[in-house]
ROKOL-805850 format. One record per residue (C-alpha): residue number from 1; x negated, y, z negated; chain. Coordinates in nm, 2 decimals. Each point is the difference from the previous one (the first is absolute). Example, Ala and Ser with C-alpha at 12.3 -4.5 7.8 and 13.67 -1.06 7.14 Angstrom:
<rs>
+-----+--------+--------+--------+---+
:   k :     px :     py :     pz : c :
+-----+--------+--------+--------+---+
:   1 :  -1.23 :  -0.45 :  -0.78 : A :
:   2 :  -0.14 :   0.34 :   0.07 : A :
+-----+--------+--------+--------+---+
</rs>
This chain:
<rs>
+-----+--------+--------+--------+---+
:   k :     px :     py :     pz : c :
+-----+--------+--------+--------+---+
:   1 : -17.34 :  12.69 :  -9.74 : A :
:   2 :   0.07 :  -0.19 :  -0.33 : A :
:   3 :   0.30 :   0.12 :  -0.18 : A :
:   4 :   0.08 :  -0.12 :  -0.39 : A :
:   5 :   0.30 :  -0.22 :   0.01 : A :
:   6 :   0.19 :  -0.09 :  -0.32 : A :
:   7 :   0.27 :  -0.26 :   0.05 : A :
:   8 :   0.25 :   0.05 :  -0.33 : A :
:   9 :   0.32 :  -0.17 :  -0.14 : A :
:  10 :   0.16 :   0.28 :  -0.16 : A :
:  11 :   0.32 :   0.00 :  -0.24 : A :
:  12 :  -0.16 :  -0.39 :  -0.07 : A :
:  13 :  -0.12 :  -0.16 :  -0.30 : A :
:  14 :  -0.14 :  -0.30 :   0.25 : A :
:  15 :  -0.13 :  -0.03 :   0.34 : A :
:  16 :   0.21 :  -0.06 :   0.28 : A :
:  17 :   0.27 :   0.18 :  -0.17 : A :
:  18 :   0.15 :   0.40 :   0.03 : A :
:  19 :  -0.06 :   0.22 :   0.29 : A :
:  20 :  -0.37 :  -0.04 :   0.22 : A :
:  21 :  -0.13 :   0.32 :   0.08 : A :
:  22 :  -0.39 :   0.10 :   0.16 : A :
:  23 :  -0.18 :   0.25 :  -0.22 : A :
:  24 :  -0.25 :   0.14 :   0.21 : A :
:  25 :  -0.24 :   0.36 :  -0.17 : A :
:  26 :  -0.15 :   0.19 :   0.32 : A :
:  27 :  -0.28 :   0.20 :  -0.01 : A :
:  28 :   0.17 :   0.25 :   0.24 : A :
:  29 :   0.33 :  -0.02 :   0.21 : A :
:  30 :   0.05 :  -0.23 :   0.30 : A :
:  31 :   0.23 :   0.15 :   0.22 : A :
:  32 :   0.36 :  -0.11 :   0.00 : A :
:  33 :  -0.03 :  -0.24 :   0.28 : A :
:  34 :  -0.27 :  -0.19 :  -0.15 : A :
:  35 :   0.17 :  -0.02 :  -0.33 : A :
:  36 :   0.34 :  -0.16 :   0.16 : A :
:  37 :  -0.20 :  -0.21 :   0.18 : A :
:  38 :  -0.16 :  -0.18 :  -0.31 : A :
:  39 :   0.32 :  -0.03 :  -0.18 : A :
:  40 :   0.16 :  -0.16 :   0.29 : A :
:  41 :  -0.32 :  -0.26 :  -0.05 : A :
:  42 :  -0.01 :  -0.04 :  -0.33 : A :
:  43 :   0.42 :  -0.02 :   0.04 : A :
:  44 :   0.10 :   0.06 :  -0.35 : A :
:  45 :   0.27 :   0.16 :  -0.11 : A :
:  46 :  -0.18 :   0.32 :  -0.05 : A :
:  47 :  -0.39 :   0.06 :   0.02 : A :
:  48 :  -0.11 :   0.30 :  -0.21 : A :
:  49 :  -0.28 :   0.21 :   0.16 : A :
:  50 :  -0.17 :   0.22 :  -0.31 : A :
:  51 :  -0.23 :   0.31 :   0.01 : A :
:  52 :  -0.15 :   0.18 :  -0.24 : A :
:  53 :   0.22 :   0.33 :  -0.04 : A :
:  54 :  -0.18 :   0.37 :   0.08 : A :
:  55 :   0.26 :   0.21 :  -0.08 : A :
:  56 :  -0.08 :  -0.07 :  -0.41 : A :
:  57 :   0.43 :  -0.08 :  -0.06 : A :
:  58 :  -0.08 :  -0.40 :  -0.05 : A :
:  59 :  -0.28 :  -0.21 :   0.03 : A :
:  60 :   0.06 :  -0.20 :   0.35 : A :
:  61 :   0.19 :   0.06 :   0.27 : A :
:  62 :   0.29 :  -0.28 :   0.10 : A :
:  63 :   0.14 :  -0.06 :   0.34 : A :
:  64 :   0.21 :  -0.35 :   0.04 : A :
:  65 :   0.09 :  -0.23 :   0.34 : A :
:  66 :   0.23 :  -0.25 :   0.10 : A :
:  67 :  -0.14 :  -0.19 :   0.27 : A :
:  68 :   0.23 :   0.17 :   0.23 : A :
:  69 :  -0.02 :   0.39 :  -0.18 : A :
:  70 :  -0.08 :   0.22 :  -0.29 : A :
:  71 :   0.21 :   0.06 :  -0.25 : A :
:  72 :   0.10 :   0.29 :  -0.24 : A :
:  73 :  -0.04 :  -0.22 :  -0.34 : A :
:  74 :  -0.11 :  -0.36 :  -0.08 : A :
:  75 :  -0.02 :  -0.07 :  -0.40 : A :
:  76 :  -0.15 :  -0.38 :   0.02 : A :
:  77 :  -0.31 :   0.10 :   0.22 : A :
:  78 :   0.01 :   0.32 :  -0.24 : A :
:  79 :  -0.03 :  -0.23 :  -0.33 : A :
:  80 :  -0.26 :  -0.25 :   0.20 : A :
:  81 :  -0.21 :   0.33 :   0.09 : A :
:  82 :  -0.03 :   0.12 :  -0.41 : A :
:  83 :  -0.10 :  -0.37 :  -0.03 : A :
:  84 :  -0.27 :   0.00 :   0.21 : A :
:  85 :  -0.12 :   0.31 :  -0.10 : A :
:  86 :   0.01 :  -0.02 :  -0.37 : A :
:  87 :  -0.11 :  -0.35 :   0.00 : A :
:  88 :  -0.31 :   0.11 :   0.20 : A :
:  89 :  -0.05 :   0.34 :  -0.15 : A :
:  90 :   0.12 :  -0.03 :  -0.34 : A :
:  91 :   0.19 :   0.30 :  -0.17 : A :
:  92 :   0.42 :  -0.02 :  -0.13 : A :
:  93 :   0.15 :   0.21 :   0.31 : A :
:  94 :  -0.03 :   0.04 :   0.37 : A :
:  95 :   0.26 :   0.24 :   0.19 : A :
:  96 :   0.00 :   0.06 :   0.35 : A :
:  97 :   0.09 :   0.25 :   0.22 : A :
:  98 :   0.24 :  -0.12 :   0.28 : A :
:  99 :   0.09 :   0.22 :   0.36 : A :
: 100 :   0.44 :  -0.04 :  -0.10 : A :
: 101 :   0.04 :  -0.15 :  -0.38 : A :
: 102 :  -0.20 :   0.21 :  -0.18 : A :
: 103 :  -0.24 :  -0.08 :  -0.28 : A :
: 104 :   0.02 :  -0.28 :  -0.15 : A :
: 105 :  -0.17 :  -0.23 :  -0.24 : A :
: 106 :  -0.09 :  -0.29 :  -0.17 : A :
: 107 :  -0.09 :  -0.11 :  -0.33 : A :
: 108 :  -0.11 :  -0.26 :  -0.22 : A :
: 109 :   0.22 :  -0.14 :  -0.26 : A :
: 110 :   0.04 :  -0.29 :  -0.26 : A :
: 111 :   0.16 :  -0.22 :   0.28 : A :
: 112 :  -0.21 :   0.08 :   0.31 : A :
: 113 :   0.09 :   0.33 :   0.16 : A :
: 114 :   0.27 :   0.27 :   0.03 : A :
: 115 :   0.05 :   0.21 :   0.35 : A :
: 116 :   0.20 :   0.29 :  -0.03 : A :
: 117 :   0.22 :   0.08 :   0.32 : A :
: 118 :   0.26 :   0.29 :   0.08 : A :
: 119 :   0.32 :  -0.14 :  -0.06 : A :
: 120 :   0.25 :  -0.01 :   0.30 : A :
: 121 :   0.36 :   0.05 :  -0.04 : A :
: 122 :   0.29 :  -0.14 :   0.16 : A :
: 123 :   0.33 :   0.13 :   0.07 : A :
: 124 :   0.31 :  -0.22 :   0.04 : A :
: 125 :   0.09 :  -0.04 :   0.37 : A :
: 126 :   0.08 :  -0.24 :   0.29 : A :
: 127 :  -0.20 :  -0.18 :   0.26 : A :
: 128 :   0.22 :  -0.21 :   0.17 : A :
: 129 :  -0.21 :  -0.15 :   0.25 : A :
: 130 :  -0.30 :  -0.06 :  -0.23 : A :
: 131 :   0.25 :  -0.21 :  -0.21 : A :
: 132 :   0.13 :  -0.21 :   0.31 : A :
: 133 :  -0.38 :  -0.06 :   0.03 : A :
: 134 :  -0.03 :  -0.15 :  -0.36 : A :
: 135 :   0.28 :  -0.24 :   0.06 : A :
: 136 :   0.13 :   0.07 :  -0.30 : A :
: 137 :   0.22 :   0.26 :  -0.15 : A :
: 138 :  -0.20 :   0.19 :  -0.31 : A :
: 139 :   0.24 :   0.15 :  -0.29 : A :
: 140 :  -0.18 :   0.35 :   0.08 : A :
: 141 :  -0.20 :   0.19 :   0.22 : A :
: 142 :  -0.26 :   0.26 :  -0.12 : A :
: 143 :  -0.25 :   0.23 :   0.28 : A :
: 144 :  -0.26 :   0.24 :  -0.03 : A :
: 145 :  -0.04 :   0.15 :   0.35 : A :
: 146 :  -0.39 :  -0.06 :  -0.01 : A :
: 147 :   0.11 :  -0.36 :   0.06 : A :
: 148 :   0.07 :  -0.18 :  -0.30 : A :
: 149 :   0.28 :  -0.21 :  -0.08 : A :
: 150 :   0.11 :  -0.20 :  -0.25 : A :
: 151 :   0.29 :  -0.24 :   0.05 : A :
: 152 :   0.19 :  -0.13 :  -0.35 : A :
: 153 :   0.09 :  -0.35 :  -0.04 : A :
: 154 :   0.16 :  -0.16 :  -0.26 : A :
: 155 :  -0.21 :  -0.29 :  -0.05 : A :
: 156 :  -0.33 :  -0.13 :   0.02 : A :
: 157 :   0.07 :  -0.30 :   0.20 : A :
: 158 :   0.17 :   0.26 :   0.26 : A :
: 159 :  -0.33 :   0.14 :   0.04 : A :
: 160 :  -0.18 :  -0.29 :   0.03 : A :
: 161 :   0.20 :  -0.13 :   0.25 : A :
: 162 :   0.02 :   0.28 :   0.23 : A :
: 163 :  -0.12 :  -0.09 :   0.35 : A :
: 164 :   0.05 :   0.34 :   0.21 : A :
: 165 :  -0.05 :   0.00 :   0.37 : A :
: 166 :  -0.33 :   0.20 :  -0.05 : A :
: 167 :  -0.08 :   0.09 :   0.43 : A :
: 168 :   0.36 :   0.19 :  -0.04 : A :
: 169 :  -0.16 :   0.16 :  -0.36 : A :
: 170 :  -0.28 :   0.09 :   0.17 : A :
: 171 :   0.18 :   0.20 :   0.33 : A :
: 172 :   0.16 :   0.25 :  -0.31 : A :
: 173 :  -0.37 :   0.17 :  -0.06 : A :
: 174 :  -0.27 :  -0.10 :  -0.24 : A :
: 175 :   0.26 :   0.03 :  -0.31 : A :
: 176 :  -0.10 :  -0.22 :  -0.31 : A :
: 177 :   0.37 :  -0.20 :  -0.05 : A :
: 178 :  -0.04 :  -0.04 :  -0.41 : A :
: 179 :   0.26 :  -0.30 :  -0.11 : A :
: 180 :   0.03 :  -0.02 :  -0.31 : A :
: 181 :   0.24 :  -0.18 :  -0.32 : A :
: 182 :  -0.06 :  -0.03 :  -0.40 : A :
: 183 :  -0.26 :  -0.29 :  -0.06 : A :
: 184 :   0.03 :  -0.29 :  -0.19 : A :
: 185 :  -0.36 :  -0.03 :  -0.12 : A :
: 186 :  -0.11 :   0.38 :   0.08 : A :
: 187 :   0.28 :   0.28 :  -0.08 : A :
: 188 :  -0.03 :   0.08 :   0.36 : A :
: 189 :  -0.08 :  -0.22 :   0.33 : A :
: 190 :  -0.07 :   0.15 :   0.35 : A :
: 191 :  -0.06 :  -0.11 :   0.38 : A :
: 192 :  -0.14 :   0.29 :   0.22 : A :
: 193 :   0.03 :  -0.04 :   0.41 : A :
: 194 :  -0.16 :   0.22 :   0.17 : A :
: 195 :  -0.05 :  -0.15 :   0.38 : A :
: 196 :  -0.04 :   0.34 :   0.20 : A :
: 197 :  -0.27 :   0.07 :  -0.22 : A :
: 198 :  -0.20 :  -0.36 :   0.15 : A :
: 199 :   0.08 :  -0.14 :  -0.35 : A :
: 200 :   0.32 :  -0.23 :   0.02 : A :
: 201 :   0.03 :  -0.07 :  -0.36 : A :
: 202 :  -0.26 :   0.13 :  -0.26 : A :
: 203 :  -0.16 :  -0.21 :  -0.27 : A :
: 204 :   0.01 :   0.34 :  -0.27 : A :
: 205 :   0.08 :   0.37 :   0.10 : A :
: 206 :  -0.15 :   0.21 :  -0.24 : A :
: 207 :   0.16 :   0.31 :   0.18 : A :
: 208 :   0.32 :  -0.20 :  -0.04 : A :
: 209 :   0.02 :  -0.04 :  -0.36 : A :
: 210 :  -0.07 :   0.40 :  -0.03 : A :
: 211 :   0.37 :  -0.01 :   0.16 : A :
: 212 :   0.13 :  -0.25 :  -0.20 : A :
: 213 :  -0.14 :   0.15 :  -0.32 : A :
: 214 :   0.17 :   0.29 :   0.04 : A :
: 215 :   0.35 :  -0.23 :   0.08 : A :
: 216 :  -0.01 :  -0.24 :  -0.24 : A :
: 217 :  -0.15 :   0.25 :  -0.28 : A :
: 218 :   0.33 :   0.20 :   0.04 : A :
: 219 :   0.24 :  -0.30 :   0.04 : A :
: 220 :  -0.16 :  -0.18 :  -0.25 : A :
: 221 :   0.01 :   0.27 :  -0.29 : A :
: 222 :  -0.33 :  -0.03 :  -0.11 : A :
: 223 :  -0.35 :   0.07 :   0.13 : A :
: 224 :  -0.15 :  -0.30 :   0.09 : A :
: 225 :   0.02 :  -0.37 :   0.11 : A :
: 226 :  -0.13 :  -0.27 :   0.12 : A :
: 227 :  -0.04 :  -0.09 :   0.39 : A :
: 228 :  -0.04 :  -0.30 :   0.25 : A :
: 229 :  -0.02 :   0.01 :   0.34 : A :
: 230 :   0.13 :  -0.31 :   0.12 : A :
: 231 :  -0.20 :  -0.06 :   0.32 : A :
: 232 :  -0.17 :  -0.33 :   0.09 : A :
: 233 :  -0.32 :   0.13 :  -0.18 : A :
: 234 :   0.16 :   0.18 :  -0.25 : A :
: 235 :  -0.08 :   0.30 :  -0.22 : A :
: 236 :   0.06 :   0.16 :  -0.35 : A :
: 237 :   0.00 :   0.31 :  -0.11 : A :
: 238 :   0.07 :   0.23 :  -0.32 : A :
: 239 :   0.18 :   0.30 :   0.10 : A :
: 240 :   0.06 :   0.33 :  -0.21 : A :
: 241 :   0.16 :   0.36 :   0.07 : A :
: 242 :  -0.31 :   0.26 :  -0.12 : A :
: 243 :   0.17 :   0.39 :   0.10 : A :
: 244 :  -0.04 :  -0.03 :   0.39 : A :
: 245 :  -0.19 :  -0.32 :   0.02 : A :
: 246 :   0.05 :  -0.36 :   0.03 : A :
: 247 :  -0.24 :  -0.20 :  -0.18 : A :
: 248 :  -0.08 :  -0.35 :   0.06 : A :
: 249 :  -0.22 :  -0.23 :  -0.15 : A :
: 250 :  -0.14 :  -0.34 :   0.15 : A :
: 251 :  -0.28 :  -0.18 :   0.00 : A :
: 252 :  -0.27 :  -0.05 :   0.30 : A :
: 253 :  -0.20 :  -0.31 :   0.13 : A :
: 254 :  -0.32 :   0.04 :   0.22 : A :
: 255 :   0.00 :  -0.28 :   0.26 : A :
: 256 :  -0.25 :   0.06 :   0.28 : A :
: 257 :  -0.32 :   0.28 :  -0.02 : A :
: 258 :  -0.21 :   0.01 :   0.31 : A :
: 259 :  -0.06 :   0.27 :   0.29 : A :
: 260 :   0.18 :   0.07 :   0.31 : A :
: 261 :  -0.17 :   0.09 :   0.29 : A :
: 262 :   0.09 :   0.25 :   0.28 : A :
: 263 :  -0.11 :  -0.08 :   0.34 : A :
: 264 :  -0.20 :   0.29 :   0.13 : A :
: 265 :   0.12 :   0.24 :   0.27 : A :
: 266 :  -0.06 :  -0.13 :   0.37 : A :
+-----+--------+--------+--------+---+
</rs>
């Protein structure tokens, strides 16, 4: 069986830059097995599996994989899916229809494209062995018990230089650990661990900045700013506060189009 395989750069302006993900459109579902199995091949980040939706509330369905599990929300294979698809089919929108995050969408715009995401708030709170595991002490600690945290730094260069001991990170759960400081050339920067998830650091979490938009919207007064993820790759990101959602813009690059295929039974 031959399977459409879209290799994509998202939250790039360049190859070789952003978050990888696999966009692959099925004509029907695989079963889950199957679909773990080629993300832990293809072993990006994420691989988004895509279906066209029955149910008439969006026009694909959306199911994302680590290559070690699936996960309830991934924006970068999210904005690399509504690149494949518009680019192929034409049109200004896509939106999607996902099993825990809702509906969500993406859209053209001026500057590439714009994916709407729920926002996820934080509380204030303490994790004390998560920050022993980031080897170094954050100014503040913010959770959302679905597994986000962000961790407050003063500077930049704290962020950058963080080196966390990520097989103790990863014995905590699949948690994303979201560091984060006021940029120099961005208004925000951000590194995102998340090693029990089979992804020690991330290049660019879209489902990330939905957490930070709704932190830095509020401590920054104002309703948008500009982001970096400072990972090796690296990744940008235009983030905004619309009502409930967290909307990002980005750019995406296409790297690699070809076909998987999938060894038949027996």
């Amino acid at each position: 069986m031959k399977l459409p395989y879209t290799h994509v750069d998202a939250f790039a302006s360049r190859p070789f830059t952003g978050n990888q993900a696999a966009v692959m459109p099925l004509e029907s579902w695989l079963d889950g097995a199957t679909l773990q199995a080629i993300a832990e091949e293809n072993n990006f980040a994420e691989t988004a599996f895509l279906a066209k939706d029955q149910t008439g509330e969006a026009d694909w369905e959306l199911r994302w994989f680590t290559p070690t599990e699936e996960v309830r929300l991934c924006g970068h294979a999210t904005l690399a899916s509504g690149h494949v698809l518009l680019e192929r089919d034409g049109g200004e929108r896509v939106t999607f229809r996902t099993c825990k995050a809702g509906n969500l969408e993406v859209r053209r715009c001026d500057a590439g494209y714009e994916l709407a995401l729920p926002l996820i708030p934080t509380i204030q709170g303490e994790w004390s062995e998560a920050v022993a595991l980031l080897r170094s002490e954050p100014e503040e600690v913010w959770l959302n018990p679905d597994g986000y945290g962000i961790y407050l730094y003063r500077t930049e260069d704290e962020v950058r230089a963080l080196d966390p001991d990520l097989k103790g990170l990863a014995a905590l759960g699949n948690d994303q650990f979201i560091c984060t400081a006021p940029g120099s050339d961005t208004d925000i920067v951000s590194r995102v661990f998340v090693p029990g998830g089979g992804v020690d650091e991330d290049s660019f979490t879209g489902s990330a900045h939905a957490c930070l938009t709704h932190f830095w919207t509020e401590r920054l007064g104002r309703g948008s700013f500009s982001a970096y993820q400072a990972s090796t790759r690296g990744g940008h990101a235009r983030c905004r506060r619309e009502g409930d959602k967290a909307v990002l813009g980005g750019n995406c690059v296409t790297v690699v189009e070809g076909s998987f295929y999938l060894p038949s039974a027996g």
